[in-house]
C-alpha positions in Angstrom: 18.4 -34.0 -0.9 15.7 -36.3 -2.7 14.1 -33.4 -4.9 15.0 -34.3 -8.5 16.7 -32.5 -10.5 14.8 -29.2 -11.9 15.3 -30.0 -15.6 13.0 -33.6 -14.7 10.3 -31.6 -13.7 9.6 -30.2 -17.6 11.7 -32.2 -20.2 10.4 -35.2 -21.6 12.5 -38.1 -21.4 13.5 -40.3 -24.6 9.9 -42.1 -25.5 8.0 -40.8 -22.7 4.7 -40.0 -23.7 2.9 -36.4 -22.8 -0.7 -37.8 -22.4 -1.8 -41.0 -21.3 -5.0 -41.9 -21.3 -7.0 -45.1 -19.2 -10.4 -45.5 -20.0 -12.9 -45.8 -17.1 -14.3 -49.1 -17.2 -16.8 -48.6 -13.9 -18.6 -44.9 -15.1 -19.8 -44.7 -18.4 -18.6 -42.3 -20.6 -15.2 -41.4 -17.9 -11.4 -41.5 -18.3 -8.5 -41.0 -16.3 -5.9 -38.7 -18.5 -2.2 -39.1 -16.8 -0.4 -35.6 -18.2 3.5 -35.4 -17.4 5.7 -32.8 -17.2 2.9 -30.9 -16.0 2.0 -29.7 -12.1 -1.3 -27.7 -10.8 -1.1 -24.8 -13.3 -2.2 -26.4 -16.0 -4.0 -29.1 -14.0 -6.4 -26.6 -13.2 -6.4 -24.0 -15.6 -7.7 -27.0 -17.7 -10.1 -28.4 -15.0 -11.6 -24.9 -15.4 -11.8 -24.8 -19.1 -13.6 -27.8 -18.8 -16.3 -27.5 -16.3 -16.9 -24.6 -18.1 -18.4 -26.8 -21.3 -21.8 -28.1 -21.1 -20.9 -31.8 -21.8 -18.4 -32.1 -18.5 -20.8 -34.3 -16.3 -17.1 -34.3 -14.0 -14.0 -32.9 -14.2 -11.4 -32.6 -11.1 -7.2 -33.1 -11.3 -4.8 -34.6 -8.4 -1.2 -34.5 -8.5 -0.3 -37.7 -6.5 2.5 -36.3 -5.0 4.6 -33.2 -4.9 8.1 -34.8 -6.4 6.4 -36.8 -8.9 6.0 -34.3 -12.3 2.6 -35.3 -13.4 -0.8 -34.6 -12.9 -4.1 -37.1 -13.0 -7.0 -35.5 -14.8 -10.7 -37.5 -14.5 -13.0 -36.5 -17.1 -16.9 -38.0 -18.0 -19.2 -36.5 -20.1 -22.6 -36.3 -21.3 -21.8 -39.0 -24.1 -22.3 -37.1 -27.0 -18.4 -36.9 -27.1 -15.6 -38.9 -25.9 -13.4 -36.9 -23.4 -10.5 -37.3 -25.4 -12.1 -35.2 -27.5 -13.3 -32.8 -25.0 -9.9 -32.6 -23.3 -8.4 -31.5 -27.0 -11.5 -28.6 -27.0 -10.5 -27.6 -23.5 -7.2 -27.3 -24.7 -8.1 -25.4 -28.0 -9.9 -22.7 -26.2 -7.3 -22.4 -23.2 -4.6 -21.7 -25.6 -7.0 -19.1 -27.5 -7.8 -17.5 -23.8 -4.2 -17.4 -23.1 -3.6 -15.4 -26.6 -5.7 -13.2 -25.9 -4.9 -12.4 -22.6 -0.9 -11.9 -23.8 -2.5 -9.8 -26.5 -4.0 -7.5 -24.1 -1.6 -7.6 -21.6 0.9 -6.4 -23.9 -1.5 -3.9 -25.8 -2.0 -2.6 -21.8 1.5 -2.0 -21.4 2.3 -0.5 -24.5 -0.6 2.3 -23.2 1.7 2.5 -20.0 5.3 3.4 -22.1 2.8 6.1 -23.8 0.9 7.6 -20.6 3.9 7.3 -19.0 5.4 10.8 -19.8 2.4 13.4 -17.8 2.8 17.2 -17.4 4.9 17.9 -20.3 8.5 17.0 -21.6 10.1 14.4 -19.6 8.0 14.6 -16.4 7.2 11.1 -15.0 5.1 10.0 -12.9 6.0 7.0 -10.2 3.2 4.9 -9.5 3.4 2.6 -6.5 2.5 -1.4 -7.3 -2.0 -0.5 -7.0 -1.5 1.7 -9.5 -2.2 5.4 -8.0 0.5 7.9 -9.1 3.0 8.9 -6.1 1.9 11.9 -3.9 -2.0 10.4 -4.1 -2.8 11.6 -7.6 -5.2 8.3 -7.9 -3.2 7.0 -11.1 -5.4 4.8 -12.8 -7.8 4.2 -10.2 -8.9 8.2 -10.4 -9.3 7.8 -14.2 -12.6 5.4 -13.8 -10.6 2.6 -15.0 -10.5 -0.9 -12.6 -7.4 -3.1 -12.5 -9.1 -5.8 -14.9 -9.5 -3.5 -17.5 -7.2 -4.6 -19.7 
């Protein structure tokens, strides 16, 4: 086949470089940010993260093609900060949102080893993948709680 193989698609070779960054020298205040290793989860978990911020004028990814283990991420601002700079905030708060979601998710399953033993000693209750107990108990859907509570 011409796939690559899988350990190309994440490990870095010797002196490759992570980020590279080209300046945009038609828009003002614009770069181009090639990131390697790297495919459309964090291409746009990041395009997100910054469109979210008040000084992304622009922000959109492309991965130029599917065998190729890199994405391109266009930035321009406002000009009160370079996008280098804005990429490294986007990055900051994504890995803060990502804590905090592990946080959660694990506090949320911790809650499930404990409710997991209703009606007494040993006496479990199956629930089927949306989350309502088997036999049409409602699970966590009859307790008022939605599945984004976390």
């Amino acid at each position: 086949m011409n796939a690559p193989a899988r350990h190309e698609s994440y490990v870095l070779e010797d002196g490759e470089k992570p980020v590279e960054v080209t300046e945009d020298t038609k828009i003002p205040n614009a770069a181009t940010i090639k990131i390697v290793k790297q495919d459309h989860t964090l291409g746009n978990m990041l395009r997100a993260q910054l469109l979210s911020m008040p000084q992304i004028l622009f922000a959109g990814y492309k991965v130029p093609h599917p065998l190729h283990p890199y994405f391109l991420i266009k930035i321009q601002t406002d000009g009160t900060i370079t996008p280098q700079a804005i990429l490294e905030q986007a990055c900051t708060k994504l890995i803060g949102t990502m804590s905090s979601l592990e946080t959660k998710f694990k506090r949320e399953f911790s809650y499930k080893d404990v409710e997991g033993t209703v009606g007494g000693a040993g006496a479990m209750v199956t629930e089927d993948p949306y989350g309502t107990a088997a036999g049409g108990g409602g699970g966590a859907w009859g307790r008022g709680r939605d599945y984004l509570d976390f």
